[in-house]
LUMTINU-955181 format. One record per residue (C-alpha): x, y, z; residue in three letters. Coordinates in steps of 0.001 Angstrom, whole numbers, plus 500000, padded with zeros to 6 digits. Example, Ala and Ser with C-alpha at 12.3 -4.5 7.8 and 13.67 -1.06 7.14 Angstrom:
512300495500507800Ala513670498940507140Ser
***
This chain:
500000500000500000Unk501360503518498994Unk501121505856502092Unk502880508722500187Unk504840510893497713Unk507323512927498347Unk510007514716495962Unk513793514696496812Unk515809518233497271Unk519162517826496270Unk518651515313493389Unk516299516657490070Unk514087514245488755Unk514084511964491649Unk511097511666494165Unk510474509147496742Unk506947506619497831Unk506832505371500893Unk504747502173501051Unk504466498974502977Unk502328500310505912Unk505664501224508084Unk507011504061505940Unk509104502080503933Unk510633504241501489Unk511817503546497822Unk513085506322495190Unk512358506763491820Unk513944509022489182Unk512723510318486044Unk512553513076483799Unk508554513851483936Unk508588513629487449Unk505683516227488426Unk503367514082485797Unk504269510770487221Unk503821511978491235Unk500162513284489331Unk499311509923487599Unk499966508170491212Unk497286509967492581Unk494860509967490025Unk495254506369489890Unk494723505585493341Unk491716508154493548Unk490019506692490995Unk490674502729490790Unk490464502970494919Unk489250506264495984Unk492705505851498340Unk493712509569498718Unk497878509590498603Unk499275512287500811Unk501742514630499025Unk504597515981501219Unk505136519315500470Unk508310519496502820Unk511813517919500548Unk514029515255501729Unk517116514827500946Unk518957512143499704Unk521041511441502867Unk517918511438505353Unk516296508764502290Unk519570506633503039Unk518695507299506818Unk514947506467506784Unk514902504062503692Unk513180501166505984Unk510540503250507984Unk510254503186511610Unk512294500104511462Unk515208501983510130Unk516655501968514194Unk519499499402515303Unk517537497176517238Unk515617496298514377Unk518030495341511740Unk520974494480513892Unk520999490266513408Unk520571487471516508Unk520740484733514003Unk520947483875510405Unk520460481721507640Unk521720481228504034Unk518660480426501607Unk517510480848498294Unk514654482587497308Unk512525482205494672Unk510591484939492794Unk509242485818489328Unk511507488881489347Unk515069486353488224Unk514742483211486294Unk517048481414489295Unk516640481581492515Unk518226484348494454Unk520878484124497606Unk520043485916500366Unk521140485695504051Unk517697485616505671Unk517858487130509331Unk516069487646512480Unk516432490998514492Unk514266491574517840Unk511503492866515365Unk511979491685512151Unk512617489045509678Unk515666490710507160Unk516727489902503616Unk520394490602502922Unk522185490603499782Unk525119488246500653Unk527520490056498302Unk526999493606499896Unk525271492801503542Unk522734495678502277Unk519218495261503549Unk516857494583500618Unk514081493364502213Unk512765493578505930Unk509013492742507376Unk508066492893510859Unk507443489531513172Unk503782490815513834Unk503255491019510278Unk503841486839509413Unk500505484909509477Unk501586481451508847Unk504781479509508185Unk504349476376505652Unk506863473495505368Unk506462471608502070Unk506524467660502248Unk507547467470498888Unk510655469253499184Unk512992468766502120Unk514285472438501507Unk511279474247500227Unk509298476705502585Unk506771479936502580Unk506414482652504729Unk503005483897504619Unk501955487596505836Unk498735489250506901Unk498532491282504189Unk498701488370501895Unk501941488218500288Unk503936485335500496Unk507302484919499505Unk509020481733498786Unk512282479874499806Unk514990477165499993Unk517158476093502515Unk519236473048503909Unk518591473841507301Unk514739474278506437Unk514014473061510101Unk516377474689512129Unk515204478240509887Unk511322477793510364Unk512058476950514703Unk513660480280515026Unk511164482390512984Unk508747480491515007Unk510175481296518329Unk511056484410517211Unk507232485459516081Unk505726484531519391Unk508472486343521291Unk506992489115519661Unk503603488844520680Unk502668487601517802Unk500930483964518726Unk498323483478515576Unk501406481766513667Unk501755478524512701Unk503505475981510986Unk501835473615507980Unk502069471418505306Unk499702473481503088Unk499267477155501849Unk496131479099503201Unk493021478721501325Unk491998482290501106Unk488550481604499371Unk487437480077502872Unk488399482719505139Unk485587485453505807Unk487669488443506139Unk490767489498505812Unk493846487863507260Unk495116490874509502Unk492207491347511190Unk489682488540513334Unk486621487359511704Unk483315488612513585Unk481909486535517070Unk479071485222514721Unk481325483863512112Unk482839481773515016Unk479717480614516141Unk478721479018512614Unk481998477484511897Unk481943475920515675Unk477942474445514861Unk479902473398511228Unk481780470981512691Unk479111469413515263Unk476583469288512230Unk478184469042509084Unk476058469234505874Unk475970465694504086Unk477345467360500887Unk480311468369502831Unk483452466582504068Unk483965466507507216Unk487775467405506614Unk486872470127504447Unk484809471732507598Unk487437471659510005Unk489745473339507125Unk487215475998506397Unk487119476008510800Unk491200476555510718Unk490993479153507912Unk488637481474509927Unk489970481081513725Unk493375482263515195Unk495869479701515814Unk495199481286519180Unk492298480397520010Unk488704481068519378Unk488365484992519997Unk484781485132521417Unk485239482392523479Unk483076483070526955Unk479203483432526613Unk477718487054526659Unk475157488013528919Unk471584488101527156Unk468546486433526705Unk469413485068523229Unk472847484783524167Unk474859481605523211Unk476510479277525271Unk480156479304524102Unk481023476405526440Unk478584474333525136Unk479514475039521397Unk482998474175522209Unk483096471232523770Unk480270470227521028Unk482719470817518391Unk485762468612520666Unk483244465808520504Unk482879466246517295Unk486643466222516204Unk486966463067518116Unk484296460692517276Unk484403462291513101Unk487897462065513149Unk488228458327510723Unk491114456034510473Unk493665457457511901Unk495975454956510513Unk495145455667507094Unk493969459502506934Unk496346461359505052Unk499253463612506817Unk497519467193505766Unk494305465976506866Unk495503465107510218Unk497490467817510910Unk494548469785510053Unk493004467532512565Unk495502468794515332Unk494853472624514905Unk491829472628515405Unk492045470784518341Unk494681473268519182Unk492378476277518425Unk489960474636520515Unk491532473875523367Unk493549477324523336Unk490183478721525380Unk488916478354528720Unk486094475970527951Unk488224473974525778Unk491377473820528269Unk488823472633531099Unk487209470119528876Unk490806467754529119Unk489557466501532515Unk485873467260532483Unk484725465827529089Unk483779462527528847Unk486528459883527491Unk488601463590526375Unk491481461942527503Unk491537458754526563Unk490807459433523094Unk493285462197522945Unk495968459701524140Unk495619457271521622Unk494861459568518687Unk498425460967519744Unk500103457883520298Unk499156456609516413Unk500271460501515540Unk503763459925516604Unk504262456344515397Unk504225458222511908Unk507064459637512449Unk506205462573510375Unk507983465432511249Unk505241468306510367Unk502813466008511950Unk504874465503515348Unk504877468860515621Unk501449469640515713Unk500999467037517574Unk503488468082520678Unk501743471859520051Unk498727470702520612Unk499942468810523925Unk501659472244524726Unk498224474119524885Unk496911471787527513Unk499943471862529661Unk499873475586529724Unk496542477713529655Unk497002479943526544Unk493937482134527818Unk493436484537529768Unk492336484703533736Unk493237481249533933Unk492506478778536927Unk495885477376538258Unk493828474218539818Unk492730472988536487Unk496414473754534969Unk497376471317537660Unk494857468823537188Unk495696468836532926Unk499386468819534346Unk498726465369536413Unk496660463966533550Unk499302464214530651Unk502458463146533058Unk500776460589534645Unk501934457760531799Unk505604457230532300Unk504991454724529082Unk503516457960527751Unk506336460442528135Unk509208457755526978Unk507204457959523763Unk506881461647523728Unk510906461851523898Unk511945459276521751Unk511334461856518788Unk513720463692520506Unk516227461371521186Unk516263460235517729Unk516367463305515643Unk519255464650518043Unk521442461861517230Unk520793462759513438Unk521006466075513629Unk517256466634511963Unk513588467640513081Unk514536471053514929Unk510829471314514742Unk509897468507516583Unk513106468960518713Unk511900472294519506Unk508217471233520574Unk509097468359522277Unk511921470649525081Unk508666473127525182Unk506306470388526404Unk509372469507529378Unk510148473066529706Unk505929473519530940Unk506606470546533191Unk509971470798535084Unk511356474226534275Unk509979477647536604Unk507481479445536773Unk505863476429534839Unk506646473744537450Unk505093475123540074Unk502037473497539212Unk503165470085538422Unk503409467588541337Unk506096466402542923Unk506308462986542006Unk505219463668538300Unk507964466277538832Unk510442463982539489Unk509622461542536904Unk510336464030533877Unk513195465037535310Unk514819460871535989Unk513716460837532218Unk515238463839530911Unk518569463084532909Unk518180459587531281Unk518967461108527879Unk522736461095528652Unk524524462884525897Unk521684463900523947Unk520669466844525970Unk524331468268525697Unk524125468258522342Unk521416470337522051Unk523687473109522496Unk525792472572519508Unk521895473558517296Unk521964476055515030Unk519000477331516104Unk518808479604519356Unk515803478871520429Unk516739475022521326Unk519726476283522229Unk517917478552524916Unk515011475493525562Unk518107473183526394Unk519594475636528526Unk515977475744530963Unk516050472224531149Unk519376471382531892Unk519046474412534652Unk515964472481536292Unk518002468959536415Unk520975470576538097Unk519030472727540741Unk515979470424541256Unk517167467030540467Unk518377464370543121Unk522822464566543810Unk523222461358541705Unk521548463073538526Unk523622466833539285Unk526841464330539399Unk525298462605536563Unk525642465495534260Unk528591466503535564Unk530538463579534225Unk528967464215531196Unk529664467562530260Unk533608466604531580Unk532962463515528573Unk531382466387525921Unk534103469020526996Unk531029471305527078Unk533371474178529625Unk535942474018527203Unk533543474709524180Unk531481477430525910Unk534287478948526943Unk535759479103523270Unk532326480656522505Unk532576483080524937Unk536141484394523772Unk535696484604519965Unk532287485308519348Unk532806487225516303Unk530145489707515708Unk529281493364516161Unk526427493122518340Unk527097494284522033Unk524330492361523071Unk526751489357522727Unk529146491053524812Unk527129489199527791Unk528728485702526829Unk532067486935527772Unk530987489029530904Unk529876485527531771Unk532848483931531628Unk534906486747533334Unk532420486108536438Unk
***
């Protein structure tokens, strides 16, 4: 969207639109510049009726250089934590591009390798949906609110799409998520940067418990995932009234429903499942649905083994929304929450030692081949709920001390954790091997000691420490570490 026009000082000819909804600036030159600033505005007026503000004041070409990316033209926002080599495919070159593809506290950033120059940079709040292609290991979109999606490749796919996921809901952003398809945007009833109305949530909920006979039942709970936030159902506690609905009842209508329509869960294809697992997600994300774990009839039961057959897949895109779906009934992702029925879901899902071996054999396995940050990533979330603070002060003791005996019981695989390229295990790693030190038994604290002597972990964090070679200041900490 073009916000403005505005003609540059020191430079005839040139003149400069600033577009993108954050004031990103771009300059033009040309020789009938008054009569193309004119066509602009005609042409939004009349194909739109958008009115373009015209600066009268000049810029120059120096404060351009200064304020080329908007208000996120500040350090903070284009100084890199991490990045990524990829390639990125548009219709604009004939093969794909390299570009270093990074993540500052605010944005995602698109270098150009040869010159480190910013050419492209969106903020976190702005990215709607991440998707992870099955048929290409290194394929994956990033999809924005405002409906532009732009394509890439990478070899560490995984390890790219866990930081720009952790990175998103750091923000505050917590609507993303990560799938195997692109958004249908014919099914959505609105637009994607803003929530569909409390009635439109209402219909799709009553969708799902009575589905027409001409439609699929997997094509309702796609049209159900297309209109609600990853988040959670945004009307989501009954309204006083006399024709007022009851949410609660609509909700855990549409739980049943997921669970006794869900078919053969040994033979329903991976899309359709994971499908299958946002919703529940969205679902479950709200009050009603977080208290229905315990209270709904045969909830849990039928959870368990529809997640059980999930992870003997061994899909990767369906472990993890699988594990994310767990994640939302360990911890309450709604507001005013009750902290006795966060205990009670607690006691329920760690209650299976059987249960939780499964739950970590992902992780054990895709650490030892270096793949499935994804997984890897939702898996240390789930433990981090359980064992790490303030989580674990809801979980009981003995269920407590179970995760931890288990996680201990990984041996070497937790240390390497640390070696990930992505930060946010890194981080995740760090929590959890923090909890088994302070609130594990002697034998588990001397446990680990013996193994970081065997992994030489001091020896690598300290090299770390001493030659981390970037710019940043913020890094700075690692070595103030080490001097302590």
């Amino acid at each position: 969207m073009c916000n403005g026009v505005q003609q540059v000082a020191d430079h005839p000819g040139a003149f400069v639109v600033a577009a993108g909804g954050f004031g990103r600036l771009h300059m033009f030159l040309t020789e009938q510049r008054d009569d193309v600033m004119k066509a602009i505005i005609l042409a939004s007026r009349s194909n739109i009726g958008y009115e373009i503000a015209v600066h009268r004041d000049l810029i120059t070409q120096h404060d351009f250089l200064e304020r080329r990316l908007g208000k996120y033209s500040d350090d903070d926002s284009i100084t890199s934590l991490t990045e990524f080599k990829v390639q990125k495919h548009t219709p604009r070159y004939l093969e794909p591009a390299p570009r270093i593809l990074a993540l500052s506290e605010n944005c995602i950033i698109e270098r150009d390798p040869s010159t480190y120059i910013v050419v492209t940079i969106r903020p976190l709040s702005e990215v709607f949906a991440l998707i992870r292609y099955t048929n290409d290991p290194q394929r994956f979109s990033i999809e924005y609110v405002n409906g532009i999606v732009r394509k890439y490749s990478a070899t560490e796919r995984d390890a790219l799409l866990c930081s720009i996921l952790d990175g998103v809901r750091a923000s505050g952003n917590r609507d993303i998520c990560v799938k195997m398809t692109r958004t249908n945007r014919g099914q959505r009833l609105g637009p994607l940067h803003l929530p569909v109305e409390e009635e439109v949530e209402s219909q799709y909920l009553k969708y799902l418990v009575n589905t027409p006979p001409s439609v699929q039942f997997h094509e309702a709970v796609e049209k159900f995932n297309s209109n609600v936030a990853y988040s959670g159902l945004k009307h989501a506690v009954s309204s006083e009234g006399i024709f007022s609905e009851n949410k609660e009842k609509l909700i855990n209508g549409s739980l049943t429903a997921l669970l006794m329509k869900e078919g053969d869960q040994n033979s329903l294809p991976n899309d359709r499942l994971e499908e299958q697992f946002h919703a529940l997600r969205r679902l479950v994300a709200s009050k009603a649905g977080y208290e229905a774990f315990t209270s709904l009839t045969n909830f849990r039961e039928i959870v368990g083994k529809k997640v059980v057959r999930a992870l003997r897949r061994k899909d990767d895109g369906i472990s993890h929304a699988c594990v994310d779906f767990l994640c939302a009934l360990m911890q309450p992702m709604h507001d005013n929450y009750d902290l006795r029925q966060e205990q009670m879901n607690k006691s329920s899902l760690l209650s299976s030692k059987p249960f939780l071996e499964m739950v970590l054999e992902p992780l054990k396995t895709h650490v030892q081949l270096g793949t499935g940050a994804l997984v890897v990533s939702s898996i240390l979330d789930f433990f981090t709920f359980a064992v790490c603070p303030p989580y674990s002060e809801t979980t009981e003791a003995e269920k407590f001390d179970m995760v931890l005996e288990l996680i201990s019981g990984l041996g070497r695989t937790v240390f390497k954790l640390f070696q990930h390229p992505s930060l946010a295990i890194v981080e995740a790693a760090g929590l959890v091997m923090k909890a088994i030190i302070e609130e594990g038994t002697p034998e588990m604290a001397k446990k680990m000691q013996d193994l970081a002597l065997a992994e030489g972990a001091l020896p690598r964090h300290l090299h770390t420490s001493l030659f981390t070679a970037s710019s940043d200041n913020r890094l700075l900490t690692h070595r103030s570490e080490v001097n302590s």
